[in-house]
C-alpha positions as CSV (number, residue, x, y, z in Angstrom):
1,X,13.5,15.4,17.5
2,X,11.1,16.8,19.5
3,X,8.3,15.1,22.3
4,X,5.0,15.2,21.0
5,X,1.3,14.3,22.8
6,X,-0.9,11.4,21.5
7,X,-2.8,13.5,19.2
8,X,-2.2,12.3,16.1
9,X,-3.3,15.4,14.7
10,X,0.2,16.5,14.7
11,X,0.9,14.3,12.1
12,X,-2.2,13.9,10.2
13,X,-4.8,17.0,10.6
14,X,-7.8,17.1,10.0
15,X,-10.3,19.6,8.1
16,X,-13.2,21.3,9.9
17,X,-15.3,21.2,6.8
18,X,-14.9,17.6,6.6
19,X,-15.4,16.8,10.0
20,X,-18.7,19.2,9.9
21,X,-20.4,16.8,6.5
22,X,-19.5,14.0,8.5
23,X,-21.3,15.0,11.5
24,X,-24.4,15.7,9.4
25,X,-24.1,12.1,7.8
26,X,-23.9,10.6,10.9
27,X,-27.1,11.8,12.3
28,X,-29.3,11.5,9.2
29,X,-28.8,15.4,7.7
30,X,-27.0,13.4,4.3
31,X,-28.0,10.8,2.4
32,X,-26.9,8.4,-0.2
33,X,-23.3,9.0,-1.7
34,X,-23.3,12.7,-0.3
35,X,-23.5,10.7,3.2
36,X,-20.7,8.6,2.2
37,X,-18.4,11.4,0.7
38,X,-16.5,12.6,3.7
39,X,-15.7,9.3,5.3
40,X,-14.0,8.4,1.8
41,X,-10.2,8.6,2.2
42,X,-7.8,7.3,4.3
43,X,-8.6,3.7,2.7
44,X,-7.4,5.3,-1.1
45,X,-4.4,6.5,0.9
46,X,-3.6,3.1,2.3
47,X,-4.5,1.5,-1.3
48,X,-1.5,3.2,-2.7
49,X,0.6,0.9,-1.1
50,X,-1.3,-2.2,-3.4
51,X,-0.4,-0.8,-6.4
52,X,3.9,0.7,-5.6
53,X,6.5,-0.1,-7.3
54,X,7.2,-3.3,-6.2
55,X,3.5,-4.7,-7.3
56,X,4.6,-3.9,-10.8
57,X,7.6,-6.2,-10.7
58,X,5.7,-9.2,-9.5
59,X,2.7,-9.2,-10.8
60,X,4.2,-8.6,-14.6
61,X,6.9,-11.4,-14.0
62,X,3.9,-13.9,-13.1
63,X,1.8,-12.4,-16.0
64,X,4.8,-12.9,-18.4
65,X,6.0,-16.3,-17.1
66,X,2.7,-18.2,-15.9
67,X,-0.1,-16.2,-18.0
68,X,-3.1,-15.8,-16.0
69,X,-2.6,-18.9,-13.6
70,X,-1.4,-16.4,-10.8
71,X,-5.2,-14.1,-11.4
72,X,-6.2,-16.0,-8.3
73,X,-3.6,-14.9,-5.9
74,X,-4.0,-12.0,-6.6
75,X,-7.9,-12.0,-5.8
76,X,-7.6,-13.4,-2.6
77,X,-4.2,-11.4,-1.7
78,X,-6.9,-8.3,-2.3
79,X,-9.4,-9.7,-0.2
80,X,-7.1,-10.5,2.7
81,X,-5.8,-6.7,2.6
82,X,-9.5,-5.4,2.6
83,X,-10.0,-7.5,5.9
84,X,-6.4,-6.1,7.3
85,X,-7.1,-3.1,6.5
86,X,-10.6,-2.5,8.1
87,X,-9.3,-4.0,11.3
88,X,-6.9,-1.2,11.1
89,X,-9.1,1.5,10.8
90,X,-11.4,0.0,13.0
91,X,-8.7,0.5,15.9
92,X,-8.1,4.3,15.3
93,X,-12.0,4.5,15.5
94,X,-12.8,2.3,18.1
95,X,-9.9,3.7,20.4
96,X,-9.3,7.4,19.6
97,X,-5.3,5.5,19.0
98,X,-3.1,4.4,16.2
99,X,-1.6,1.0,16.3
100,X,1.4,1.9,17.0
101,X,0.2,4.1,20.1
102,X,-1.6,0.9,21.6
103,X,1.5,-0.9,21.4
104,X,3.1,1.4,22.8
105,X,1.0,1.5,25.8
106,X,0.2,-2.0,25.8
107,X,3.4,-3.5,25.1
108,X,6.8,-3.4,27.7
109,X,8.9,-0.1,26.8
110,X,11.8,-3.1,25.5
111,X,9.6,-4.2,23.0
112,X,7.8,-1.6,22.3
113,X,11.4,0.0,21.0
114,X,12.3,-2.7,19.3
115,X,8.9,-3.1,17.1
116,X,9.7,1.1,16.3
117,X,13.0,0.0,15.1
118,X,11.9,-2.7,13.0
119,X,9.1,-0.7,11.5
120,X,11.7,2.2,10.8
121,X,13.7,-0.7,9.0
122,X,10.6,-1.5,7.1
123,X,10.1,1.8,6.4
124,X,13.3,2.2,5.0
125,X,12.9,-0.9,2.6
126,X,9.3,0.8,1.5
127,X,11.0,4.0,0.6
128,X,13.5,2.1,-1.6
129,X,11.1,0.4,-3.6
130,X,8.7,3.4,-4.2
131,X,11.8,6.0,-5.0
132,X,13.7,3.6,-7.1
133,X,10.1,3.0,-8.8
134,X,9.8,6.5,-10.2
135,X,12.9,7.1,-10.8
136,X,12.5,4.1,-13.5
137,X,9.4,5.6,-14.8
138,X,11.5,9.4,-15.0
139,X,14.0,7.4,-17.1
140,X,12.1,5.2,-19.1
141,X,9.8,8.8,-20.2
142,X,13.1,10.9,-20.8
143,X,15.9,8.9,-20.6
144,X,17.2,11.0,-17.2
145,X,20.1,9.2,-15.8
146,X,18.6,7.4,-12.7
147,X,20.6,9.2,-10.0
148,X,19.4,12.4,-11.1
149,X,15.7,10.8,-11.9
150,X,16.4,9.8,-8.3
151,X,17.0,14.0,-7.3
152,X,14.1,15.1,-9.0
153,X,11.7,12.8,-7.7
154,X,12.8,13.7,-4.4
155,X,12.2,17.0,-5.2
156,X,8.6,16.2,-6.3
157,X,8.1,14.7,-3.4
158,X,8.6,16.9,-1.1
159,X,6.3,19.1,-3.3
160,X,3.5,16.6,-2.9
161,X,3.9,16.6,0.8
162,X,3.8,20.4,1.2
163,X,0.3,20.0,0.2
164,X,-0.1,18.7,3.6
165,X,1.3,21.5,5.8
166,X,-0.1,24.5,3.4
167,X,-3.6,23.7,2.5
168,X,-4.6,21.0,4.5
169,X,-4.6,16.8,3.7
170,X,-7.8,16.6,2.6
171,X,-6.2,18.5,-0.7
172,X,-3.3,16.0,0.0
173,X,-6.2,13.0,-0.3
174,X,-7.6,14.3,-3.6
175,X,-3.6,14.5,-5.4
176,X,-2.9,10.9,-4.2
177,X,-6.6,9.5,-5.6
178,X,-5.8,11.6,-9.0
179,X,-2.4,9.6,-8.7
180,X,-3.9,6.2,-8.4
181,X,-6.9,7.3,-11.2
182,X,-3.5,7.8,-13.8
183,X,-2.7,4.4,-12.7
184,X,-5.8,2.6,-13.1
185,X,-6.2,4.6,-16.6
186,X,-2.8,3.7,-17.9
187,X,-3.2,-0.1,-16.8
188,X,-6.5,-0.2,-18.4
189,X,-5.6,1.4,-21.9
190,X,-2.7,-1.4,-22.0
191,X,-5.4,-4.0,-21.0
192,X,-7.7,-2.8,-24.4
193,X,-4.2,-3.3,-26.3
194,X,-2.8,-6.5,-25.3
195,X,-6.1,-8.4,-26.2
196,X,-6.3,-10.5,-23.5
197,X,-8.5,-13.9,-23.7
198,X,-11.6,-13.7,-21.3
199,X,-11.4,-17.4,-21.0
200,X,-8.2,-17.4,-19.8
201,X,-9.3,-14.1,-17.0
202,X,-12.3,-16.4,-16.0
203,X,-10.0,-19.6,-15.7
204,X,-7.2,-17.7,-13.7
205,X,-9.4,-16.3,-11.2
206,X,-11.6,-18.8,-10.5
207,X,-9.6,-22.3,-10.6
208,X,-6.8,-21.9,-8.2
209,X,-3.4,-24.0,-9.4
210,X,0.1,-23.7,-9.4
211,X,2.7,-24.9,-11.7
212,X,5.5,-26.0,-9.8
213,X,7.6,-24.8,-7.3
214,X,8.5,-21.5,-8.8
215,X,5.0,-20.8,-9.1
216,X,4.0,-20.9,-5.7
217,X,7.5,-19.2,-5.2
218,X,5.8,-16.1,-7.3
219,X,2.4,-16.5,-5.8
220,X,4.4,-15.6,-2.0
221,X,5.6,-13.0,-3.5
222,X,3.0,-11.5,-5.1
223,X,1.0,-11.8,-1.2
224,X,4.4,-10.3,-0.1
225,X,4.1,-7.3,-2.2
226,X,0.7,-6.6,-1.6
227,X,0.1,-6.8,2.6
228,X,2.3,-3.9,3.2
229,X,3.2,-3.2,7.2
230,X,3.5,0.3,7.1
231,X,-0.1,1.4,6.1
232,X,-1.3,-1.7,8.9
233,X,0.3,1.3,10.9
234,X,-1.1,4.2,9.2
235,X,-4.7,3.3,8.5
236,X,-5.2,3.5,12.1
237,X,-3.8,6.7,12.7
238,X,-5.8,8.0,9.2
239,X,-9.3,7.1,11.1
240,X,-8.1,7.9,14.8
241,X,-9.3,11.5,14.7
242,X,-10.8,12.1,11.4
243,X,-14.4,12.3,12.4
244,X,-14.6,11.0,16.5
245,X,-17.7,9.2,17.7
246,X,-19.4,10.6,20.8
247,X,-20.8,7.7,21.3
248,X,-20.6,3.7,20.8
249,X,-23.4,4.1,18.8
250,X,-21.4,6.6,16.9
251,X,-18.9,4.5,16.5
252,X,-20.3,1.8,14.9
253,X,-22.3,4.2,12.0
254,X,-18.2,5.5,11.4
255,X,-17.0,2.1,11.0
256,X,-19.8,1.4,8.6
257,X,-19.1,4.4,6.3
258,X,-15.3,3.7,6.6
259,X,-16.0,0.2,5.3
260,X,-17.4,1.1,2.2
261,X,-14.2,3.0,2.0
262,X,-12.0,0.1,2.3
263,X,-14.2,-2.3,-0.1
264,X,-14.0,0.4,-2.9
265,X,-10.1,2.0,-2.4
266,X,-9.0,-2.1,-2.4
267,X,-11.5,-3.2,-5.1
268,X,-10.0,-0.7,-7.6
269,X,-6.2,-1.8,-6.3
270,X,-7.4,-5.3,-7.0
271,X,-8.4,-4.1,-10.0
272,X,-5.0,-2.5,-11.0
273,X,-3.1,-5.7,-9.9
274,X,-5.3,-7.5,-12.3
275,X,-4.7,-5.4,-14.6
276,X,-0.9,-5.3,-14.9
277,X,-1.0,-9.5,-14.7
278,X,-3.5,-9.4,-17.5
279,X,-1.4,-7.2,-19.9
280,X,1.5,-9.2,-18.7
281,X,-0.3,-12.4,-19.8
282,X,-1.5,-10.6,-23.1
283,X,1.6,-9.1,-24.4
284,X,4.4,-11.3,-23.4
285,X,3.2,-15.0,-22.5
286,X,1.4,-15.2,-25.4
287,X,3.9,-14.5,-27.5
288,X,6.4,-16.8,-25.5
289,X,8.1,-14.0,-23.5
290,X,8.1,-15.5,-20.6
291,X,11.0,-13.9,-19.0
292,X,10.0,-10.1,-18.4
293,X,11.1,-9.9,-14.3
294,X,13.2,-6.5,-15.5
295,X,10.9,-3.4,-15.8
296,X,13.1,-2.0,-17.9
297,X,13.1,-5.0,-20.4
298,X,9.1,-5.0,-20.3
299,X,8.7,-1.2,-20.8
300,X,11.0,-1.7,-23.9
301,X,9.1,-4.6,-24.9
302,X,5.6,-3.2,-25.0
303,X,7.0,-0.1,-26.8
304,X,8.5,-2.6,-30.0
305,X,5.4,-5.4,-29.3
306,X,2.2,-3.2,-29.0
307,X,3.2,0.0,-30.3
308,X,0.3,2.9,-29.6
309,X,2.4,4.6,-26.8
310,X,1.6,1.8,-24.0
311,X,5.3,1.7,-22.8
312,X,4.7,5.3,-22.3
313,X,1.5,4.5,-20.3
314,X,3.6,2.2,-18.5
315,X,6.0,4.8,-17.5
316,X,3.5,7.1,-16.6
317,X,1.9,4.7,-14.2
318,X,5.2,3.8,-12.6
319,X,6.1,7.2,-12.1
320,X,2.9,7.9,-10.7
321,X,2.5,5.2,-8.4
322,X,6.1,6.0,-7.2
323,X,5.5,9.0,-6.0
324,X,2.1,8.4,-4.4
325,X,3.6,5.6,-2.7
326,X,6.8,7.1,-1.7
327,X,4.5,10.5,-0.3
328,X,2.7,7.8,1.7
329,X,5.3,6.1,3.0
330,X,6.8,9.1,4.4
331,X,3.6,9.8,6.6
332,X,3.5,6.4,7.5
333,X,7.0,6.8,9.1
334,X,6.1,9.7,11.1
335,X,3.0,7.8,12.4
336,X,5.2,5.1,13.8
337,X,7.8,7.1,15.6
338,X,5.3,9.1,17.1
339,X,3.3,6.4,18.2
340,X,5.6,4.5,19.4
341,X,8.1,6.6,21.3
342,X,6.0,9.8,21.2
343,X,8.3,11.6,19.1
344,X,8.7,13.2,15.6
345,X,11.2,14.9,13.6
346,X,10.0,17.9,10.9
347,X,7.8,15.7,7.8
348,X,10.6,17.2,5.4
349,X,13.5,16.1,7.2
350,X,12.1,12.4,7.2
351,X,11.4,12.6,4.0
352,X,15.1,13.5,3.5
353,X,16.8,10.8,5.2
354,X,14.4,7.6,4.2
355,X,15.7,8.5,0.7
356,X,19.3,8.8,1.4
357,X,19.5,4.8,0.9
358,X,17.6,4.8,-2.4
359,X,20.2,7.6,-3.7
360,X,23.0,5.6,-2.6
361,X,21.3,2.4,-4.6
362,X,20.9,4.6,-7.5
363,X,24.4,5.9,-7.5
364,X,25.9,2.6,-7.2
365,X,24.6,1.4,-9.7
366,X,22.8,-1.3,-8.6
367,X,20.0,-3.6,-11.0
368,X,16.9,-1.1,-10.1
369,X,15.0,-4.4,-10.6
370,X,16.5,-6.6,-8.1
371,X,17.3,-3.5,-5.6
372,X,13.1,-3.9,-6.0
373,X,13.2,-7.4,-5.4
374,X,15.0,-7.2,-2.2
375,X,13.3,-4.0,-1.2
376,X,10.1,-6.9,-1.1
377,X,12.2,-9.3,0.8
378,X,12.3,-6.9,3.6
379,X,9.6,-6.2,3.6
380,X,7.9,-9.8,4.3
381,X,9.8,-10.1,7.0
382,X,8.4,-7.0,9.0
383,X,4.3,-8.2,7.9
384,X,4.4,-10.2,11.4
385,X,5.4,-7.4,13.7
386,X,2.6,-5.3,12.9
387,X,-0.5,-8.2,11.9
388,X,-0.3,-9.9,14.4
389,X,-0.5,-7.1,17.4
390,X,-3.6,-6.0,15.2
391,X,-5.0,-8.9,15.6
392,X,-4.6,-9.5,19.1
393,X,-5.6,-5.9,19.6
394,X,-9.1,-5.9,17.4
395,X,-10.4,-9.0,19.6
396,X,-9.7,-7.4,23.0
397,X,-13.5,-6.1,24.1
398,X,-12.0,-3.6,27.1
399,X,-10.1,-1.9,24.4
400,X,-12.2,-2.0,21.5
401,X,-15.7,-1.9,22.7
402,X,-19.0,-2.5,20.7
403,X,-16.0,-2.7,18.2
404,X,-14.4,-5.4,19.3
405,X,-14.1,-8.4,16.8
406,X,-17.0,-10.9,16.5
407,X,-15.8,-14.8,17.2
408,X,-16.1,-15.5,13.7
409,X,-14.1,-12.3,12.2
410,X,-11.5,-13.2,15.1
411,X,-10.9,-16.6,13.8
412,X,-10.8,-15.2,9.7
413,X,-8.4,-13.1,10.7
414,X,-6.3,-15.1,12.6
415,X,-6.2,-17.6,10.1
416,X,-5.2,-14.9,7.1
417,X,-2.6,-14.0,9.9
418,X,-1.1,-17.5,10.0
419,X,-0.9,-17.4,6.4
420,X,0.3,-14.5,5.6
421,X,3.5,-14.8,7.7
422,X,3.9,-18.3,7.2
423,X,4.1,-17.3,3.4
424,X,6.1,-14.3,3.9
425,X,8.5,-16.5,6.2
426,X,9.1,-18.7,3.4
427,X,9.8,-15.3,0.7
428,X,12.4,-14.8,3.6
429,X,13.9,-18.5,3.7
430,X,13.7,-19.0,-0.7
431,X,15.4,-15.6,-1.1
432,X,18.3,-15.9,1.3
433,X,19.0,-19.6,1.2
């Protein structure tokens, strides 16, 4: 482990032709989309973490158990992420910092140790989740025994990272949006099969309800699988030095461009959430399956109910977003230990031991499906430690500038604060009592 600077481009480089389109965007040389292009990005990475593993579990057990009652959680669980999320990349631009770097320097060195711990056990939890994922879609596709579905998705992942030292992460970008494309793809060829009822969609979005208790049980956790800490941690470090404003002014036109990348990465991750309750809701509660919380059992059960290879689009997208998200968490790791006690360790090597604990699951023998479950738990419980310092940080004017939070943004996100950890406190409390 070696003592690094602040430069996050250590960790997260940049590419001059990149840089050089958005420099002509930002004083008027592009226009339109072609303006827009090279700030589009580091939101679609962050978006991966909307759609892991651990998105598929919940949102198909509320699909298959409540229909499309749940639609509306999972709306405004999107639109609270789209707000996180730009406050996040509004730090890195505003401050020339990641998050983790402000609290580093903001924060006493005790605490600021302890958050990197928690985050690391977070990260940890994230890893299992996302590597147990593809391994589940490597074995549903060829039936490969999960430990060694486990090995070879390590091995592909580490493949997909070596995009990042050898030809640069804008290349890195483009395979995790192709990633989240097979995804979106996959979901929405299951949605044209399952048939789902548009007055049920239009009900389920726009009437929010619960059912009882176990509903609103499933609606926390749905939040709690969605609002992931690590990317809170990473977005800022993905706009800190991308394209650097010489000026507030310069600032402000960045911020605008990285917005529109937020609204569209998190629209289509809404999208994909929607689109797994909606199959959910299609194939299995209409037909009185209202049991599916097993992957396993659900990717079995579309292959026998709808036929037309959709539990092999299933797999697909499970193995896909497993590996996006796994490739992201890894970065995201490397962000926080650097930022917060300036150091790093080799990109392969934490790679390496963040999946040693998902191996060891795997060659247990552990339920991959409730190994997911509490992989979610934990991570609810580390949302606080990194929200709320954002929060704080974002409405602080001699730190953020002409950035800084307006009153009324200040008080959204304060409120979406409170309920996001007062939800995710009581994930904690129903899963452990």
């Amino acid at each position: 482990m070696e003592p690094v600077t602040d430069d996050a481009a250590a960790a997260l480089p940049g590419e001059a032709r990149v840089l050089a389109q958005a420099e002509r965007s930002l004083h008027g040389g592009r226009h339109g989309l072609r303006a827009v292009w090279p700030f589009l990005g580091p939101a679609f990475i962050a978006a991966v973490a909307y759609v892991d593993p651990g998105n598929f579990a919940t949102n198909i057990a509320a699909g298959s158990k409540y229909g499309y009652l749940l639609l509306w959680v999972i709306l405004a669980a999107n639109l609270m992420g789209m707000l996180i999320q730009a406050l996040s990349a509004k730090l890195g631009i505003a401050t020339g910092l990641n998050l983790a770097q402000v609290c580093r320097l903001r924060f006493a060195q005790p605490i600021s140790v302890g958050l990197w711990i928690e985050a690391e056990a977070v990260a940890m939890a994230t890893d299992l989740a996302e590597f147990i994922g593809a391994a589940l879609g490597l074995n549903m596709l060829f039936g490969v025994p999960l430990f060694a579905s486990g090995l070879i998705t390590g091995a592909a992942a580490f493949a997909i990272l070596a995009l990042q030292t050898r030809v640069g992460f804008r290349h890195l970008e483009a395979v995790i949006v192709v990633l989240v494309g097979v995804i979106m793809a996959a979901f929405i060829i299951q949605v044209v099969h399952a048939h789902p009822s548009t007055a049920g969609i239009a009900q389920g979005l726009f009437q929010p309800r619960f059912a009882g208790s176990d509903s609103v049980l499933l609606a926390v956790a749905i939040l709690g699988a969605t609002v992931m800490p690590h990317v809170i941690y990473l977005h800022s470090a993905l706009t800190q030095r991308r394209v650097v404003g010489a000026d507030e002014e310069d600032k402000r036109k960045i911020f605008r461009f990285e917005r529109i990348d937020v609204v569209v990465a998190m629209s289509l991750a809404g999208l994909v959430n929607m689109s797994m309750l909606v199959m959910a809701a299609g194939v299995f509660h209409s037909r009185g399956l209202t049991g599916m919380d097993d992957l396993q059992r659900a990717y079995a059960a579309l292959g026998r109910i709808v036929g037309g290879h959709a539990d092999t689009f299933f797999a697909v997208a499970l193995l896909a977003s497993g590996l996006s998200s796994s490739s992201v968490g890894t970065m995201a790791g490397q962000v926080v230990m650097q930022g917060f006690i300036a150091r790093r360790i080799p990109l392969f090597l934490r790679r390496a031991l963040t999946m040693a604990p998902a191996l060891v699951v795997l060659a247990l023998g552990v339920d991959p499906s409730k190994a997911l479950v509490l992989s979610q738990v934990a991570l609810s419980f580390g949302i606080p430690f990194a929200l709320i310092p954002l929060v704080l940080f974002c409405r602080d004017r001699t730190l953020m500038g002409s950035l800084v939070n307006r009153p009324l943004t200040t008080f959204t996100s304060g409120i979406v604060t409170l309920l996001i950890v007062a939800f995710s406190l009581f994930l904690v409390y129903r899963s452990v009592a």
